[in-house]
PDB file of the backbone (N, CA, C, O) and the ligand in Angstrom, with CONECT records:
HET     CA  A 101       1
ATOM      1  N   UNK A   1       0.846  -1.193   0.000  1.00  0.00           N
ATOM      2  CA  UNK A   1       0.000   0.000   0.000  1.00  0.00           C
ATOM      3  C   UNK A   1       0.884   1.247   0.000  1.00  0.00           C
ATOM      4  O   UNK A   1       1.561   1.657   0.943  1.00  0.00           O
ATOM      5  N   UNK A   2       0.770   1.745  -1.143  1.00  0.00           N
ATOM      6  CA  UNK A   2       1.392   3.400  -0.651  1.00  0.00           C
ATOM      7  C   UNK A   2       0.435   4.690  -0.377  1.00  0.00           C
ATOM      8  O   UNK A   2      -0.755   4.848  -0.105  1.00  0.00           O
ATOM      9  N   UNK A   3       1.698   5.632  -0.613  1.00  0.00           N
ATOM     10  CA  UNK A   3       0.443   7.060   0.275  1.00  0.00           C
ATOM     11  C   UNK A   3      -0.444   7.041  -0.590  1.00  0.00           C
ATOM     12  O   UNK A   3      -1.553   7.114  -0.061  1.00  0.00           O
ATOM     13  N   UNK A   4      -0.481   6.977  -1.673  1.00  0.00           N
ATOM     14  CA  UNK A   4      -1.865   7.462  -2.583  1.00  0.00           C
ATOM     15  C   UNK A   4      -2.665   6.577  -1.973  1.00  0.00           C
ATOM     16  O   UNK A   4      -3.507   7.135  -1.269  1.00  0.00           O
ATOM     17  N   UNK A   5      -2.710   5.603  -1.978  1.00  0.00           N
ATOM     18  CA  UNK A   5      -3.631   4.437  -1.704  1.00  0.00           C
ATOM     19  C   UNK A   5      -4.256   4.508   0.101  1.00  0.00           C
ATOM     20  O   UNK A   5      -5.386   4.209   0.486  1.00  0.00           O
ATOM     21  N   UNK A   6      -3.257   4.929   0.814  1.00  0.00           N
ATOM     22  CA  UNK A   6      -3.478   5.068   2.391  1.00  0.00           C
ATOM     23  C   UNK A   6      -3.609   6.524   2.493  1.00  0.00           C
ATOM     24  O   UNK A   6      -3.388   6.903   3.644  1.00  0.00           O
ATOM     25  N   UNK A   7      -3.966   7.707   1.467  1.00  0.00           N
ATOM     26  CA  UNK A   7      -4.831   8.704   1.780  1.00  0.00           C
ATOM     27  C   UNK A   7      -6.185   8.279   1.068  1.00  0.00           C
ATOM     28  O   UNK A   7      -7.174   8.830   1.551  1.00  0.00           O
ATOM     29  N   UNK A   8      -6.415   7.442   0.054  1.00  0.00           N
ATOM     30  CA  UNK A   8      -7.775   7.329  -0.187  1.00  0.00           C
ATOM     31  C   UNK A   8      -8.435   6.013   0.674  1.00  0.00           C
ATOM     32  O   UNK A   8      -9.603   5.801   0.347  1.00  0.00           O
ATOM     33  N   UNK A   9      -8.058   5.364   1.407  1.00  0.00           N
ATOM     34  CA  UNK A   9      -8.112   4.651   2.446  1.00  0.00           C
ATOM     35  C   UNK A   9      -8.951   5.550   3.479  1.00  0.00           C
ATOM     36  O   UNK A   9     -10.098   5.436   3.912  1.00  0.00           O
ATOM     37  N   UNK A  10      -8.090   6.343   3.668  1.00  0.00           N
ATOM     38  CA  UNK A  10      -8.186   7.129   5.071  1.00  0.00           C
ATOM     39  C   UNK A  10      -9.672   8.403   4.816  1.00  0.00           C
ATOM     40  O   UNK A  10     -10.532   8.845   5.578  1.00  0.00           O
ATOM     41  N   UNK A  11      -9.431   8.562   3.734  1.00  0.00           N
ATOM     42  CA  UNK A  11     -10.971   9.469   3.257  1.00  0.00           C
ATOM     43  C   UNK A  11     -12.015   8.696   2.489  1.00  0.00           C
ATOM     44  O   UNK A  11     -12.756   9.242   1.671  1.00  0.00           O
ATOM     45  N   UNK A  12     -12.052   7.420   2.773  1.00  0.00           N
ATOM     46  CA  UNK A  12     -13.174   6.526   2.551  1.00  0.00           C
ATOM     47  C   UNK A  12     -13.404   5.934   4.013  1.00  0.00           C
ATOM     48  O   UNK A  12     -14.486   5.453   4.354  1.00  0.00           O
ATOM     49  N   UNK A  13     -12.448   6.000   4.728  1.00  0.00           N
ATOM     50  CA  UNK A  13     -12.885   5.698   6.305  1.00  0.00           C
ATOM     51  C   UNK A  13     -13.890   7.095   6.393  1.00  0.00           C
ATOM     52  O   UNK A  13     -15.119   7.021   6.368  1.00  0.00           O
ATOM     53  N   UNK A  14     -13.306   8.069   6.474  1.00  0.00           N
ATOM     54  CA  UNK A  14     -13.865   9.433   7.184  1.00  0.00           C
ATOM     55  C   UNK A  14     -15.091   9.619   6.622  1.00  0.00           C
ATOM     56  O   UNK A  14     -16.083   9.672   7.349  1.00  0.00           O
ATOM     57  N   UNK A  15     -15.202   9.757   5.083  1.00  0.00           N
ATOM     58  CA  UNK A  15     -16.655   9.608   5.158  1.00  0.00           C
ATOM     59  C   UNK A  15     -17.778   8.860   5.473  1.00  0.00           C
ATOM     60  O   UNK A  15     -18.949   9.239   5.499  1.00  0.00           O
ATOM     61  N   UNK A  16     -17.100   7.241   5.823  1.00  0.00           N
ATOM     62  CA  UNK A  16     -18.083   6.294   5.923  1.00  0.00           C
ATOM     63  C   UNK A  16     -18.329   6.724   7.709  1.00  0.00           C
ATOM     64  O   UNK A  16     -19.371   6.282   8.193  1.00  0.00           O
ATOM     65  N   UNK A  17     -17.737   7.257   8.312  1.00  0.00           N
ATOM     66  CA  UNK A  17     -17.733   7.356   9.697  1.00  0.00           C
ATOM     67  C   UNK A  17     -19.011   8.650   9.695  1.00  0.00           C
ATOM     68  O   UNK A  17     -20.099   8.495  10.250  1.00  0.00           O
ATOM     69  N   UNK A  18     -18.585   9.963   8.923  1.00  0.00           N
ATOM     70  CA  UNK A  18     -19.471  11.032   9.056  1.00  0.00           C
ATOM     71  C   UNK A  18     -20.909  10.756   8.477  1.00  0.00           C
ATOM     72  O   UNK A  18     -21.203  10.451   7.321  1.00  0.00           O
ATOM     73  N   UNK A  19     -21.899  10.975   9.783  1.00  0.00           N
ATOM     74  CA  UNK A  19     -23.319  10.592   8.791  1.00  0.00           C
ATOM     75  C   UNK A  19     -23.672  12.035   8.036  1.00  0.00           C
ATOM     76  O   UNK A  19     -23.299  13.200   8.176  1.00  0.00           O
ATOM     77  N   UNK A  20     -24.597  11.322   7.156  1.00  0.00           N
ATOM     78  CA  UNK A  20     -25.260  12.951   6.941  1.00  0.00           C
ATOM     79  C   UNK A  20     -26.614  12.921   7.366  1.00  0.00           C
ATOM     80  O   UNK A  20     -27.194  11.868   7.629  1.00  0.00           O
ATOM     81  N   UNK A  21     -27.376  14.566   7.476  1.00  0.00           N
ATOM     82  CA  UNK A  21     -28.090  14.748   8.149  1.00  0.00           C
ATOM     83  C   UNK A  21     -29.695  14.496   7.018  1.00  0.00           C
ATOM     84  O   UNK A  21     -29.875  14.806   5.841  1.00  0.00           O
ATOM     85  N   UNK A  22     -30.522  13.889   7.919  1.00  0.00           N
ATOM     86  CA  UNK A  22     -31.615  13.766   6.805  1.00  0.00           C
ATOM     87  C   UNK A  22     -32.973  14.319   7.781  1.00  0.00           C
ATOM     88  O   UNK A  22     -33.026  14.050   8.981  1.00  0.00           O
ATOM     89  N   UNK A  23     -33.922  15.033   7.153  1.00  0.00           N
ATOM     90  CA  UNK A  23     -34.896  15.803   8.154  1.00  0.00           C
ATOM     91  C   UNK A  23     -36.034  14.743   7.445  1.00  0.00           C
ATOM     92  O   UNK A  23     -36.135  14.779   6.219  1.00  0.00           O
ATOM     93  N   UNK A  24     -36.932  13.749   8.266  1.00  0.00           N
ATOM     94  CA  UNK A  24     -37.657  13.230   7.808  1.00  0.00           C
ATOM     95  C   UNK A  24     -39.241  14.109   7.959  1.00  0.00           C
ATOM     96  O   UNK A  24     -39.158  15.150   8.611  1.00  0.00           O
ATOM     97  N   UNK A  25     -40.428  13.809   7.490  1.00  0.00           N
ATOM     98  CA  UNK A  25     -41.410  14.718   7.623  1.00  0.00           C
ATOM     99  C   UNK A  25     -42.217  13.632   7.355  1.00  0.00           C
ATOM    100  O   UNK A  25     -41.767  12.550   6.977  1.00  0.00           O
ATOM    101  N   UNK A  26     -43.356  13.860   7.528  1.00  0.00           N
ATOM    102  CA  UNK A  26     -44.823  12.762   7.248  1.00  0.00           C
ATOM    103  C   UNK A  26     -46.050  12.952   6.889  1.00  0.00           C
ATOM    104  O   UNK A  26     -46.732  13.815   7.442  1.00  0.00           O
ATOM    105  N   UNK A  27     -46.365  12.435   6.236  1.00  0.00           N
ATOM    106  CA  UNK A  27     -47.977  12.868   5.389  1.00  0.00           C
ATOM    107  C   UNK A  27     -48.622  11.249   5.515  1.00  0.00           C
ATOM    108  O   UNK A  27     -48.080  10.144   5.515  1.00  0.00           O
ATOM    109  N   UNK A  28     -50.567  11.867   5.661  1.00  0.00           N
ATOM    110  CA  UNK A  28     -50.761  10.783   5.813  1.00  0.00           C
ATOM    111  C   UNK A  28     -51.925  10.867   4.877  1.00  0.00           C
ATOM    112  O   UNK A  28     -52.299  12.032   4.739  1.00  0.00           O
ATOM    113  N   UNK A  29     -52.765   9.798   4.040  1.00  0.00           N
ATOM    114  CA  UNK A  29     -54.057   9.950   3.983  1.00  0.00           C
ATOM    115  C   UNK A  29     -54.968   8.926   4.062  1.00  0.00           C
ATOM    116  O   UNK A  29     -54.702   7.724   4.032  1.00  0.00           O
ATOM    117  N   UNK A  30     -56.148   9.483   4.171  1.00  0.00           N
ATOM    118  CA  UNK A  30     -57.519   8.874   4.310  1.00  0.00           C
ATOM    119  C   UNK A  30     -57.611   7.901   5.057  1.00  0.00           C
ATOM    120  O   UNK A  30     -58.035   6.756   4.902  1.00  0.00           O
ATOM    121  N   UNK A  31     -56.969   8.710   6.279  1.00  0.00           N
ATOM    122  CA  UNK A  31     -56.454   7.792   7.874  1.00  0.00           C
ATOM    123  C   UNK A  31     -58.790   7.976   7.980  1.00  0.00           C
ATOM    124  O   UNK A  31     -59.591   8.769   7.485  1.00  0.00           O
ATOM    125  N   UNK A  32     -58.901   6.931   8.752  1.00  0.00           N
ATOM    126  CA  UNK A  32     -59.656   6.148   9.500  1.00  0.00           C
ATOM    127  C   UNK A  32     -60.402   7.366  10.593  1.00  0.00           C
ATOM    128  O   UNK A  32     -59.837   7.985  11.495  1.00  0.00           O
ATOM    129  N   UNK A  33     -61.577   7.433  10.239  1.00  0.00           N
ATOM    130  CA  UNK A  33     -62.416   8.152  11.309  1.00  0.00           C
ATOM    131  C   UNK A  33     -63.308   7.766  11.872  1.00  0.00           C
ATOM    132  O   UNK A  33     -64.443   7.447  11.519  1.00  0.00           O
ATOM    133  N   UNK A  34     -62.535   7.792  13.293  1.00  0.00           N
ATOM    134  CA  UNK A  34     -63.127   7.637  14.271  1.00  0.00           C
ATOM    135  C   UNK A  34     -63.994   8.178  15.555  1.00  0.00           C
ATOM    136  O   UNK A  34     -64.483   7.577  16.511  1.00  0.00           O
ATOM    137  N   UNK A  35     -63.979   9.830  15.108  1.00  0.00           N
ATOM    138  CA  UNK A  35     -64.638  10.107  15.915  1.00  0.00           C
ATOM    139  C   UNK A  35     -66.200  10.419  15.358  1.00  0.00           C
ATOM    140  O   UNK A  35     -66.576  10.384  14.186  1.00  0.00           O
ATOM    141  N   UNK A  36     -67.260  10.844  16.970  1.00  0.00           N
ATOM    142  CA  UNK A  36     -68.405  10.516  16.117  1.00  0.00           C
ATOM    143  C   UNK A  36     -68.638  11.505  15.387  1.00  0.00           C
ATOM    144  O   UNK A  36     -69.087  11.383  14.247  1.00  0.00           O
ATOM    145  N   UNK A  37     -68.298  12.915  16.077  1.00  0.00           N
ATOM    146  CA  UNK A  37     -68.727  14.727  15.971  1.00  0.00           C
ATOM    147  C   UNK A  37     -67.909  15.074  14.921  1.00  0.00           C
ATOM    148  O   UNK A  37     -68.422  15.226  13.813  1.00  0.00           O
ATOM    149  N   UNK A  38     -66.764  15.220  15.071  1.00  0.00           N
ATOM    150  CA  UNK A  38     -65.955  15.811  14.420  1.00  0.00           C
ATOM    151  C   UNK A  38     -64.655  14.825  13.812  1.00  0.00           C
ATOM    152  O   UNK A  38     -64.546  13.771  14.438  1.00  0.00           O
ATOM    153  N   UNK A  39     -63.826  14.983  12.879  1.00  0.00           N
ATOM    154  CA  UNK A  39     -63.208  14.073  12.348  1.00  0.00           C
ATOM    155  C   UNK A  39     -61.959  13.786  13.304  1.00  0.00           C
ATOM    156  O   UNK A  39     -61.575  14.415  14.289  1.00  0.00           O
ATOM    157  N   UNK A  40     -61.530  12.822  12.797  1.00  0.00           N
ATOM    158  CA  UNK A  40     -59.904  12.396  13.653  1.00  0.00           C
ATOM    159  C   UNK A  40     -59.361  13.481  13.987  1.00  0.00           C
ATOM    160  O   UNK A  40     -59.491  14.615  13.524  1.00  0.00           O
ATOM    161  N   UNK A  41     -58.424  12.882  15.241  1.00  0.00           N
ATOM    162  CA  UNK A  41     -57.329  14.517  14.966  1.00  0.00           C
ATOM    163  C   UNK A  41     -56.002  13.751  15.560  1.00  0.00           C
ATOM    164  O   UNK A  41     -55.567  13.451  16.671  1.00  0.00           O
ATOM    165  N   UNK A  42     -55.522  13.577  13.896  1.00  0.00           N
ATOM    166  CA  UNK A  42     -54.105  12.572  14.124  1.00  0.00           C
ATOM    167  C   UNK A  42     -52.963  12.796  14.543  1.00  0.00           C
ATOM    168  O   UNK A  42     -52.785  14.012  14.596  1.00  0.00           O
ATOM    169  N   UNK A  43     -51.965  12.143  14.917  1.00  0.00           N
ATOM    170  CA  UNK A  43     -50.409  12.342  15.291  1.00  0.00           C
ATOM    171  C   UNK A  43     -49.459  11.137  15.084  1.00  0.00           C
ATOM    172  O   UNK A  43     -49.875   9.988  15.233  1.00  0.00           O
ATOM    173  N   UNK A  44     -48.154  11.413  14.732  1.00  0.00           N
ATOM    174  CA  UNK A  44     -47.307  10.121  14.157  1.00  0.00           C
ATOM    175  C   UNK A  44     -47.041   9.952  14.948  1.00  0.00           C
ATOM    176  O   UNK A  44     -47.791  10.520  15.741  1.00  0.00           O
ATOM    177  N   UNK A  45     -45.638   8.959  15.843  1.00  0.00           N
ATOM    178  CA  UNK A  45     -44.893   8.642  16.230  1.00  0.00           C
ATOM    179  C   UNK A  45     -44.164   7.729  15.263  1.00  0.00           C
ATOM    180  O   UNK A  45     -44.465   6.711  14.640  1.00  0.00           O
ATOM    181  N   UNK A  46     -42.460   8.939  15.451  1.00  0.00           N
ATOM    182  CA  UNK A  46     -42.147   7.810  14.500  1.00  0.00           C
ATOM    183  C   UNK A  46     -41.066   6.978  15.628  1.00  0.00           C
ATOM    184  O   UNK A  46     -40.506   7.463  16.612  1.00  0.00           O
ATOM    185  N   UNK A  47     -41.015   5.913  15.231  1.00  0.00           N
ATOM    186  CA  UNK A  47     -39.240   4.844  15.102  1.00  0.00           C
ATOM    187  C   UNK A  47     -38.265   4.421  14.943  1.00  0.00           C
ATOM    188  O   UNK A  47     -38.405   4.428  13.720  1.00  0.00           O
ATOM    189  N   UNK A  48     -37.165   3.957  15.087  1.00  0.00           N
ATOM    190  CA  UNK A  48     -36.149   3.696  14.171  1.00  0.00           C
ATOM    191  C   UNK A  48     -35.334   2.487  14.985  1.00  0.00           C
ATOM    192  O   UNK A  48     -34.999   2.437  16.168  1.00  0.00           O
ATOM    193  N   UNK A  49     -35.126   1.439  13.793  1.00  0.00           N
ATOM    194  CA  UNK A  49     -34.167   0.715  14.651  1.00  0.00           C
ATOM    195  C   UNK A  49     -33.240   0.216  13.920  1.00  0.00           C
ATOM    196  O   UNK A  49     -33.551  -0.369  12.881  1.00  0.00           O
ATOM    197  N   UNK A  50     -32.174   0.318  14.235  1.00  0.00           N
ATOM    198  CA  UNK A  50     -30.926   0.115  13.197  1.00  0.00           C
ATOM    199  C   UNK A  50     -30.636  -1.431  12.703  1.00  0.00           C
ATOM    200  O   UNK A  50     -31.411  -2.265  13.171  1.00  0.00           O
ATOM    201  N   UNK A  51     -29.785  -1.830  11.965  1.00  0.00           N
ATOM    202  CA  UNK A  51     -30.028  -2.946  11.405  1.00  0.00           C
ATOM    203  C   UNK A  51     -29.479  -4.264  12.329  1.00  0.00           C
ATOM    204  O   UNK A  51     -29.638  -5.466  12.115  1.00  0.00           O
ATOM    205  N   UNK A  52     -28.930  -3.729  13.193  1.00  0.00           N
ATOM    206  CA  UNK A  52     -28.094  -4.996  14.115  1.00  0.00           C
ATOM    207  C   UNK A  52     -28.514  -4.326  15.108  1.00  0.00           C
ATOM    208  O   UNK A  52     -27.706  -4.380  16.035  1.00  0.00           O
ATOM    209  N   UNK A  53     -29.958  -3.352  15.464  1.00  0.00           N
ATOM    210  CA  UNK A  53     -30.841  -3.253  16.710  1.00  0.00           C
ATOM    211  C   UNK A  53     -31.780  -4.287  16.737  1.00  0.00           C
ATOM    212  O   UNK A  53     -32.413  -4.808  15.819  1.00  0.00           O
ATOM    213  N   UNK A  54     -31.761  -4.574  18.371  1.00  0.00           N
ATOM    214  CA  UNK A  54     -33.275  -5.631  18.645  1.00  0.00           C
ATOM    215  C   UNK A  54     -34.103  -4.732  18.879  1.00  0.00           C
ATOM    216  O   UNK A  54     -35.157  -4.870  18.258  1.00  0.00           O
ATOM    217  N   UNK A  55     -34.033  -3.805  19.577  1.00  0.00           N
ATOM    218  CA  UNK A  55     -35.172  -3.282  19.641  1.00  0.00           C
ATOM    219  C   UNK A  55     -36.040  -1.332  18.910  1.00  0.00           C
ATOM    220  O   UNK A  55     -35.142  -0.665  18.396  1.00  0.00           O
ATOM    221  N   UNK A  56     -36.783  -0.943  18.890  1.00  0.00           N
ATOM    222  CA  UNK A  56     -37.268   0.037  18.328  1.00  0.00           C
ATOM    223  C   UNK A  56     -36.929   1.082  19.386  1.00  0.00           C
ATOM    224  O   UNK A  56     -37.083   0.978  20.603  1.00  0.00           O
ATOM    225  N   UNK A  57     -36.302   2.396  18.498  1.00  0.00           N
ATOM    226  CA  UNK A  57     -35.884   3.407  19.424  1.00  0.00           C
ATOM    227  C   UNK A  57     -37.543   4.881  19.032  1.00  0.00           C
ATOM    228  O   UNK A  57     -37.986   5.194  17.928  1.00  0.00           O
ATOM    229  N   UNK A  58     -37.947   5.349  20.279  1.00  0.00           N
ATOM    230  CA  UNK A  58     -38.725   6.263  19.846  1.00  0.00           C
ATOM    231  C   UNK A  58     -37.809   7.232  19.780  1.00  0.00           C
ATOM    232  O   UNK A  58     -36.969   7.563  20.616  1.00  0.00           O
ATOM    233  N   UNK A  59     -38.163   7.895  18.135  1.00  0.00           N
ATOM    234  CA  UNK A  59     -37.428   8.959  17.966  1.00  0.00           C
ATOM    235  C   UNK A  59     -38.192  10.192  18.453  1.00  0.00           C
ATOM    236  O   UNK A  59     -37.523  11.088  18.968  1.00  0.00           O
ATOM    237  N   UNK A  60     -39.820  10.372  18.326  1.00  0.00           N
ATOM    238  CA  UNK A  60     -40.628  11.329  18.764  1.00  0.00           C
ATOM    239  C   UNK A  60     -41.806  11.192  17.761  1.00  0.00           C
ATOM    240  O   UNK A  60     -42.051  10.476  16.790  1.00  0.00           O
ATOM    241  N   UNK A  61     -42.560  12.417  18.577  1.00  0.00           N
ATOM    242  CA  UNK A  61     -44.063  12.426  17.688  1.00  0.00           C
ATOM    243  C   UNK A  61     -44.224  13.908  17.226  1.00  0.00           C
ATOM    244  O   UNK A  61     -43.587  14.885  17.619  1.00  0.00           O
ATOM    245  N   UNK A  62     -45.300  13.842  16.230  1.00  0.00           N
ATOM    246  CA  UNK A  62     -45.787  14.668  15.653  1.00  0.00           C
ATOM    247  C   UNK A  62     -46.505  15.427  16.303  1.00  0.00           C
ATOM    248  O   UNK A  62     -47.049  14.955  17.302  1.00  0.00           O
ATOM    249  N   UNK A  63     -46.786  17.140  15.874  1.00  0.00           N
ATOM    250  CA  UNK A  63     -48.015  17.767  16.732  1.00  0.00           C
ATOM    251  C   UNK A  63     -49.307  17.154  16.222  1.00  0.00           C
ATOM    252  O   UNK A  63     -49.321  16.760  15.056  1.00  0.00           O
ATOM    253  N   UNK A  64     -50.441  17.030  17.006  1.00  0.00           N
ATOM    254  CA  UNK A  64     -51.776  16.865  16.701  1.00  0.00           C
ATOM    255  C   UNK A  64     -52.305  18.059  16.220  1.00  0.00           C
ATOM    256  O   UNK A  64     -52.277  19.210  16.656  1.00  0.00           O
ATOM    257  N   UNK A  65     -53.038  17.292  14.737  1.00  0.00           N
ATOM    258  CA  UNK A  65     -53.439  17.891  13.618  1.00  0.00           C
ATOM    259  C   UNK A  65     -55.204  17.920  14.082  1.00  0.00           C
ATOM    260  O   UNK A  65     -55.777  16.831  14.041  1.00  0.00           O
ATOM    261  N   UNK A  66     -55.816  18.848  14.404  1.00  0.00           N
ATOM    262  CA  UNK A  66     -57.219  18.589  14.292  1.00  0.00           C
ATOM    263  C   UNK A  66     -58.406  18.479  13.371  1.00  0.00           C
ATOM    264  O   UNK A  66     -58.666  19.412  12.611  1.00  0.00           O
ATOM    265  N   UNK A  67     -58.919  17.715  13.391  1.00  0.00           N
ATOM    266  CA  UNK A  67     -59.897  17.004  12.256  1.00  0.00           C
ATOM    267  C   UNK A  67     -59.240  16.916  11.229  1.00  0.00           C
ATOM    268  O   UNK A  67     -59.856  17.374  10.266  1.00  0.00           O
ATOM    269  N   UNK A  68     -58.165  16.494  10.971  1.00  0.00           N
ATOM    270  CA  UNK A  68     -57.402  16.439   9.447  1.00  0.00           C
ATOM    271  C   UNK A  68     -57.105  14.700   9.222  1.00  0.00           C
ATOM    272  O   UNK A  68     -56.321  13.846   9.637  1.00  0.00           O
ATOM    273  N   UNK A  69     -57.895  14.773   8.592  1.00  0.00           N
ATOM    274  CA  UNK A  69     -57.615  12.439   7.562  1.00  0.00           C
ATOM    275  C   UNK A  69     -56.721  12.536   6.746  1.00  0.00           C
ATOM    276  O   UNK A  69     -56.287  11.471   6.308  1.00  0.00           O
ATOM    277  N   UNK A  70     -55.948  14.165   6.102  1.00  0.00           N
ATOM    278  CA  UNK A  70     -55.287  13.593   5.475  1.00  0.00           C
ATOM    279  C   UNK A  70     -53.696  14.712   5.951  1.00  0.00           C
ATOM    280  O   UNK A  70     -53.354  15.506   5.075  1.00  0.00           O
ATOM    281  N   UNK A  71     -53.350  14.705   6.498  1.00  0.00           N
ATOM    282  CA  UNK A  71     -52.495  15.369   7.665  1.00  0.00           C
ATOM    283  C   UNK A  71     -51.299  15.489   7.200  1.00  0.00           C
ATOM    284  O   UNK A  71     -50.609  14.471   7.244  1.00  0.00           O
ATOM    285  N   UNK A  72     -50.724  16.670   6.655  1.00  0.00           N
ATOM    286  CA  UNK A  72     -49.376  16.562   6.336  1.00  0.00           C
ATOM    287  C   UNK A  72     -48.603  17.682   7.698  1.00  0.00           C
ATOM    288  O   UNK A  72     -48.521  18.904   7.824  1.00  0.00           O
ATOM    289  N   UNK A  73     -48.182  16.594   8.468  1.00  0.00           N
ATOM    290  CA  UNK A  73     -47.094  17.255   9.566  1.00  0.00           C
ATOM    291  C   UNK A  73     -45.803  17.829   9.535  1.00  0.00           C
ATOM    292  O   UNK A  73     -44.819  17.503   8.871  1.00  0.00           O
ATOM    293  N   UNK A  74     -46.026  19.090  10.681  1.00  0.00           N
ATOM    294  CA  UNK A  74     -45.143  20.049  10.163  1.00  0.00           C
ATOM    295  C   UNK A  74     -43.849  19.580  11.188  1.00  0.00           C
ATOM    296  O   UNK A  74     -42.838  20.280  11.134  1.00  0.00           O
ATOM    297  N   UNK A  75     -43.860  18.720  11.871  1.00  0.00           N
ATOM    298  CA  UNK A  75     -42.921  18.227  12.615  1.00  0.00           C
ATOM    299  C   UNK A  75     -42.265  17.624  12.034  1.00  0.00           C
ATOM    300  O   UNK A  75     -42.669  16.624  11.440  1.00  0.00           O
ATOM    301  N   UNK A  76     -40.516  18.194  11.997  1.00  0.00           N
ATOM    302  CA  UNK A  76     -39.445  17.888  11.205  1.00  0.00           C
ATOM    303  C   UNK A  76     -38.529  16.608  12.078  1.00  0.00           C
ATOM    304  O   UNK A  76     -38.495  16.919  13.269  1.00  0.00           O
ATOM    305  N   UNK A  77     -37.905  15.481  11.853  1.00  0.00           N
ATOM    306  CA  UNK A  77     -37.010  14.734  12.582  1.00  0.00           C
ATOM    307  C   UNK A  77     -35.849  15.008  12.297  1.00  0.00           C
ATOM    308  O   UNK A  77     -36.002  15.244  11.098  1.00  0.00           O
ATOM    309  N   UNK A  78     -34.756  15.162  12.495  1.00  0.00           N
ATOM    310  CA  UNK A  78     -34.038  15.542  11.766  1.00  0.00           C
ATOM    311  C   UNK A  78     -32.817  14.445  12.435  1.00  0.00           C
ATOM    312  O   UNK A  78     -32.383  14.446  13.587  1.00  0.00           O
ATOM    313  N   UNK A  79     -32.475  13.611  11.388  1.00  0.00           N
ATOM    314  CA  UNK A  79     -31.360  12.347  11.877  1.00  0.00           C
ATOM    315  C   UNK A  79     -30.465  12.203  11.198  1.00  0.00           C
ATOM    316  O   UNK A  79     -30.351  12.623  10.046  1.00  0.00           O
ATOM    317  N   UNK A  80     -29.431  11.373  12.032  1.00  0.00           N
ATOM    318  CA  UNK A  80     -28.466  11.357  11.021  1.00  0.00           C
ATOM    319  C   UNK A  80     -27.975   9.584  10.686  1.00  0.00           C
ATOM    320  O   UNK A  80     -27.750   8.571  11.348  1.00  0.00           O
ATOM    321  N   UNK A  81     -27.990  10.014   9.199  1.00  0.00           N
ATOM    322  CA  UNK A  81     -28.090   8.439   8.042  1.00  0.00           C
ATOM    323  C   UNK A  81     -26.590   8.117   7.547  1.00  0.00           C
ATOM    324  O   UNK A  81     -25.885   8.827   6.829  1.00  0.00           O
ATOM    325  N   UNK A  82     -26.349   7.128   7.993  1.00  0.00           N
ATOM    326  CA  UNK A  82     -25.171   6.593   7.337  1.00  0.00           C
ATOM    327  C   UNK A  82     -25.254   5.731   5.967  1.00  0.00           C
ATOM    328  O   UNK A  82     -25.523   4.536   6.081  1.00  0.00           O
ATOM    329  N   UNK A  83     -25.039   6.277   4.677  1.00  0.00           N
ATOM    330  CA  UNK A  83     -24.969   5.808   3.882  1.00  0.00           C
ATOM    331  C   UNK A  83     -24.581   4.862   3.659  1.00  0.00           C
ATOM    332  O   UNK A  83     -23.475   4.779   4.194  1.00  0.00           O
ATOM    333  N   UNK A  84     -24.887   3.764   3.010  1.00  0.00           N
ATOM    334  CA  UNK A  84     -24.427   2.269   2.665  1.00  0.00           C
ATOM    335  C   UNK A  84     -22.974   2.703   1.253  1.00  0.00           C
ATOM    336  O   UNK A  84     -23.182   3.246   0.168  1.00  0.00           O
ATOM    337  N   UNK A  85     -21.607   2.224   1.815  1.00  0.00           N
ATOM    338  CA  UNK A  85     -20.935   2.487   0.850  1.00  0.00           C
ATOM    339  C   UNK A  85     -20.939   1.235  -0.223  1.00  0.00           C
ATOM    340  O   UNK A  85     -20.864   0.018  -0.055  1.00  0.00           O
ATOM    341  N   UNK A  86     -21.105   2.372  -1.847  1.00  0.00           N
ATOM    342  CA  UNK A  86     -21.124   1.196  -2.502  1.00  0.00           C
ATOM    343  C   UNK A  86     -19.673   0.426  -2.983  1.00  0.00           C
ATOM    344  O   UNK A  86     -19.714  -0.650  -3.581  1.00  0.00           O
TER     345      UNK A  86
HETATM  346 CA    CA A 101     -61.729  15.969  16.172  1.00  0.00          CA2+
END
């Protein structure tokens, strides 16, 4: 291995180490109504569990949207994704 080879080594480590940032958001429709008066008034919770996780991490929830079935939430997640190197 020489330097050329053990600096592109070393900046294929670094990026695989740095995640990047991804802001997830959520839309839903013609969610299920259940109430009797007035329509749903929905909220996400989202999840995440990594690929060699057992179990589900709560990342958080959405604000409640009132009477909205088809709900696009303004609650941003904002995580960070490690790209699969190809
Ligand atoms: Ca309602």
């Amino acid at each position: 291995m020489d330097a050329e080879d053990l600096a592109e080594a070393e900046d294929m480590l670094s990026k695989a180490k740095k995640p990047n940032k991804v802001i997830v958001k959520i839309e839903c429709r013609d969610l299920l109504d259940i109430e009797l008066i007035s329509k749903s008034d929905p909220y996400a919770v989202l999840y995440l569990r990594g690929e060699k996780e057992k179990n589900w991490r709560r990342i958080g929830r959405t604000e409640t949207q009132k009477d909205n079935l088809d709900p696009q939430f303004d609650t941003e997640f904002k995580l960070n994704y490690y790209f699969e190197k190809s």
